[in-house]
C-alpha positions as CSV (number, residue, x, y, z in Angstrom):
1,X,0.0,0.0,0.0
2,X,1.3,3.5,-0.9
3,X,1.8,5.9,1.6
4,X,-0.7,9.2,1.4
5,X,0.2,12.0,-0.5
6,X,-1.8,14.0,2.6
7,X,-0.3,14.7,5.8
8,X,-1.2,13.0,8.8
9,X,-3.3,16.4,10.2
10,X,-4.2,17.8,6.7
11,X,-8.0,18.2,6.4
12,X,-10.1,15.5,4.9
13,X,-11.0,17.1,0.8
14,X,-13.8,15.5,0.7
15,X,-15.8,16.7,3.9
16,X,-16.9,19.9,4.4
17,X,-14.8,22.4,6.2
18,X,-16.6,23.5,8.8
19,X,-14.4,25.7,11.9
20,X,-16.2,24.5,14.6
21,X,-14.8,21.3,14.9
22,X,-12.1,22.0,16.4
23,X,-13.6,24.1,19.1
24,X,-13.5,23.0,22.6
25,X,-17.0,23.5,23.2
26,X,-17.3,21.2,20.0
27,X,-15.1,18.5,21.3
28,X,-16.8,18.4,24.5
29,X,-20.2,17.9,23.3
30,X,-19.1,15.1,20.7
31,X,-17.3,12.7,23.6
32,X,-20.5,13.4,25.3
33,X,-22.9,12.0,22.8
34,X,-20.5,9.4,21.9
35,X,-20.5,8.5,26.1
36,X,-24.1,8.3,26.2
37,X,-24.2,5.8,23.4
38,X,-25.4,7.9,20.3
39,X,-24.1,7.0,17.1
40,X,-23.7,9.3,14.0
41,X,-27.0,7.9,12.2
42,X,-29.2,8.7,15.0
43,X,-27.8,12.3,14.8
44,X,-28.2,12.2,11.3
45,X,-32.0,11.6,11.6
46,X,-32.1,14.3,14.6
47,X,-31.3,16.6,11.7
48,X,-34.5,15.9,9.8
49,X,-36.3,16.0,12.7
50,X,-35.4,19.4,13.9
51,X,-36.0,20.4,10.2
52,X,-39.3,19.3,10.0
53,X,-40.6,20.5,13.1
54,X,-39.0,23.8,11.5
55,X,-41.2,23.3,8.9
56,X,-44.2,22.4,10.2
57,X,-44.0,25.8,12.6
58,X,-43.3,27.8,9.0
59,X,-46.1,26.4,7.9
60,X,-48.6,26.9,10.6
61,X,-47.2,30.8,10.9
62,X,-49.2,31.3,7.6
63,X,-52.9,30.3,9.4
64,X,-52.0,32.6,13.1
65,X,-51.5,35.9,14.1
66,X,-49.7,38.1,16.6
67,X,-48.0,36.1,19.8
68,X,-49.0,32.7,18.1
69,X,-47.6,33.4,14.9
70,X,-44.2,35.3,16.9
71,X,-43.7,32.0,19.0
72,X,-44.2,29.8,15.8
73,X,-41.5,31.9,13.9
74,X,-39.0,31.8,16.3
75,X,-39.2,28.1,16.9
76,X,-38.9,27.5,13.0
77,X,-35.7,30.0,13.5
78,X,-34.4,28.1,16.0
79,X,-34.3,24.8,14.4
80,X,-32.2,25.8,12.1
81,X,-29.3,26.0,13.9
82,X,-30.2,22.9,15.1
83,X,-30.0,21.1,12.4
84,X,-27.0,22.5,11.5
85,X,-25.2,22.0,14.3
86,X,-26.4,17.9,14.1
87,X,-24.9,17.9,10.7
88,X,-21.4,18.8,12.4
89,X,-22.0,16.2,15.3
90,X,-22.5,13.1,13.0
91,X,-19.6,13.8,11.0
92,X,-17.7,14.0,14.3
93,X,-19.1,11.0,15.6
94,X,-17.7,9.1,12.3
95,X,-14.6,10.5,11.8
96,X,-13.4,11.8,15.2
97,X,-15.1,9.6,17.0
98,X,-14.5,6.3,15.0
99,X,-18.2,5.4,14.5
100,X,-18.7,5.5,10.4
101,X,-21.0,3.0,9.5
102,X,-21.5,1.3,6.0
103,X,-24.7,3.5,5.6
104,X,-22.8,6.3,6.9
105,X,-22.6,7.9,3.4
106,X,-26.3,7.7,3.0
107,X,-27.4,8.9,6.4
108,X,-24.9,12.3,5.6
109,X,-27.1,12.9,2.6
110,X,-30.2,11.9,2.4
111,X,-31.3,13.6,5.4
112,X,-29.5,16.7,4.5
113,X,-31.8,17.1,1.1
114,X,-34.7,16.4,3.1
115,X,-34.0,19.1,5.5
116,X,-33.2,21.6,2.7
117,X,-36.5,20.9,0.9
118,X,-38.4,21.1,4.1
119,X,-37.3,24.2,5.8
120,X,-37.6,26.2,2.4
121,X,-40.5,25.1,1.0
122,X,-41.5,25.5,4.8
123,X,-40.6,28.9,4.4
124,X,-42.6,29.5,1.2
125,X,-46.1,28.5,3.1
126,X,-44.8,31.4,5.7
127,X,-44.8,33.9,2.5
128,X,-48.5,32.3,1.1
129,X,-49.9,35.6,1.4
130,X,-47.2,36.3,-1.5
131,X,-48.0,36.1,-5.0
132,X,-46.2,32.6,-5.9
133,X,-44.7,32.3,-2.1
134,X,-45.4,28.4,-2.0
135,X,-43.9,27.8,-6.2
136,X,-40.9,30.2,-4.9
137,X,-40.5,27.9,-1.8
138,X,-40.8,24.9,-3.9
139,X,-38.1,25.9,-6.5
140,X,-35.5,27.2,-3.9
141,X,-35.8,23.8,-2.2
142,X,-35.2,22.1,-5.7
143,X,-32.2,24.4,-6.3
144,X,-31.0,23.7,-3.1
145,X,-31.4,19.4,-3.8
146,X,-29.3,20.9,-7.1
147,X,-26.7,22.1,-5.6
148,X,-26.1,19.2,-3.6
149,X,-26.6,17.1,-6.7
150,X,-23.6,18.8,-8.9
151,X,-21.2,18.4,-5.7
152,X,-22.1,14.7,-5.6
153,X,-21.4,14.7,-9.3
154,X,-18.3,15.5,-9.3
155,X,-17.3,13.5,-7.2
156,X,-18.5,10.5,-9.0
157,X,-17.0,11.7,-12.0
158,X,-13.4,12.2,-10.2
159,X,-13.5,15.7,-9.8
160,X,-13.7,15.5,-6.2
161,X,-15.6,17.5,-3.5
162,X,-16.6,21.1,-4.3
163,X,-17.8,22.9,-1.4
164,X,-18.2,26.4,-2.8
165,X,-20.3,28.7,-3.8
166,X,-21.8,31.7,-2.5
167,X,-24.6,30.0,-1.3
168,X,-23.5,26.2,0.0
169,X,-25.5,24.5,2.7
170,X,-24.4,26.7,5.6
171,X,-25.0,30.3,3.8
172,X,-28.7,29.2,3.0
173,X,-29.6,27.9,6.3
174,X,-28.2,31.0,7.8
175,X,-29.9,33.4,5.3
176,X,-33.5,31.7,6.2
177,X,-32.7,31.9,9.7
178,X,-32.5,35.6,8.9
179,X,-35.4,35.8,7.0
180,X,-37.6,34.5,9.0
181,X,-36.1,36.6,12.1
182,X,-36.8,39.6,9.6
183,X,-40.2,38.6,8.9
184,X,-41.5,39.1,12.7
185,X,-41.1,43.2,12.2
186,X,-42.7,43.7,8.9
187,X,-45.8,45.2,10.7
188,X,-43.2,47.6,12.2
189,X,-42.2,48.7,8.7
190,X,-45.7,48.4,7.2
191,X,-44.6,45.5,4.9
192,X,-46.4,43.0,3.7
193,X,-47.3,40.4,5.7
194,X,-44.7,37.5,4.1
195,X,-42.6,40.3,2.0
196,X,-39.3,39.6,4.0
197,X,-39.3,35.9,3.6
198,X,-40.8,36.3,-0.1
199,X,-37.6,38.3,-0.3
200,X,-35.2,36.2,1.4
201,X,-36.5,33.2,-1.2
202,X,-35.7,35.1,-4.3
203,X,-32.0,36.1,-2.9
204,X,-31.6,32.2,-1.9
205,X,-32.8,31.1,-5.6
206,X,-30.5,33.5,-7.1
207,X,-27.4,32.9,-5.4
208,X,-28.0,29.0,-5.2
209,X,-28.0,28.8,-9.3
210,X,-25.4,30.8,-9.4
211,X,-23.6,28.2,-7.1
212,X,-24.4,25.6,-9.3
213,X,-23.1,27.2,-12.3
214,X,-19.5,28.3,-10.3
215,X,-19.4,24.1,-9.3
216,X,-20.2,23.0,-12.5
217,X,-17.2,25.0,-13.6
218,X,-14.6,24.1,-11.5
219,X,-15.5,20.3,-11.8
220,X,-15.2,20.8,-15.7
221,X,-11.9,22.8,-15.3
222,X,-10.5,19.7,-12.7
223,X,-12.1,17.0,-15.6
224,X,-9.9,18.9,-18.2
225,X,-7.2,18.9,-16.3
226,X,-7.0,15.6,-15.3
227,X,-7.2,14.2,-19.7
């Protein structure tokens, strides 16, 4: 077997980069899943979960008003870090920890579309009162699915892992969290009821097609280089 061409330390180019690993508050919380017996999958499906209560509290913010609409909003805004900060935890779990599974692989990404789809077409129900608002929500989780998609691509075609973009996984889930955040003082701006997250959904759809088109570049430029 031939030594790496890696060293020992260098980051892994196929997982996402993410900063927080490394912290101490990270650490900690990892060896204390891992203590109580929780193993990357079931973190994995936590993920969803959070996401879809996210979703289902979007949803409901449509059909309420006032405090129950407020509370319902800021649960949905809370899940999202949530979910994010499960989708760090498994990985840990696997690599870190030791615990990848043979369904590891599927468990990182299936329940990552799911949760894309859901929160964001979640957050076009929130915008219903929106011309379009549920198609808009629709289409930015498809884009989202897509980006995923082309970054999966090219790694099946040799290319490797592409995690860029101006709007990968972490700058959407952080740009809804804002959004729906925002969307709690339109009556104090006399917007709209929806307009914020109506706008939030068009700036996601942009910028996520836009990420698709800057992957789909660089894995053509690393497939030309490699003939």
């Amino acid at each position: 077997m031939g030594s790496s061409t890696n060293p020992p330390n260098a980051p892994d180019p196929l997982r996402r980069p993410i900063p927080q690993r490394t912290t101490g508050w990270a650490t900690r919380i990892a060896a204390a899943l891992q203590r109580a017996g929780l193993k990357p999958n079931h973190i994995s499906v936590a993920s969803v979960g959070f996401a879809l209560l996210g979703c289902l509290c979007l949803v409901l913010s449509a059909h309420f008003d006032d405090a129950a609409r407020l509370l319902l909003l800021i649960i949905a805004a809370v899940t999202i870090p949530l979910r994010l900060v499960c989708n760090m935890f498994d990985g840990m779990l696997a690599v870190e920890g030791g615990l990848k599974t043979p369904t590891g692989e599927l468990f990182n990404e299936v329940p990552d579309r799911i949760s894309d789809l859901a929160l964001l077409a979640g957050a076009g129900y929130a915008a219903s009162t929106m011309e379009g608002g549920v198609t808009l929500g629709w289409l930015v989780g498809s884009l989202a699915v897509l980006t995923a998609y082309v970054r999966t691509l090219g790694v099946s075609a040799g290319a490797g892992q592409f995690f860029g973009g101006v709007m990968a996984k972490q700058q959407r889930m952080w740009t809804l969290m804002v959004g729906i955040l925002a969307t709690m003082i339109e009556p104090l701006l006399n917007l709209p009821r929806g307009w914020m997250l109506f706008v939030t959904l068009i700036l996601i759809a942009a910028a996520s097609a836009l990420t698709v088109v800057t992957r789909l570049r660089w894995i053509a430029r690393e497939l030309t280089k490699r003939d």
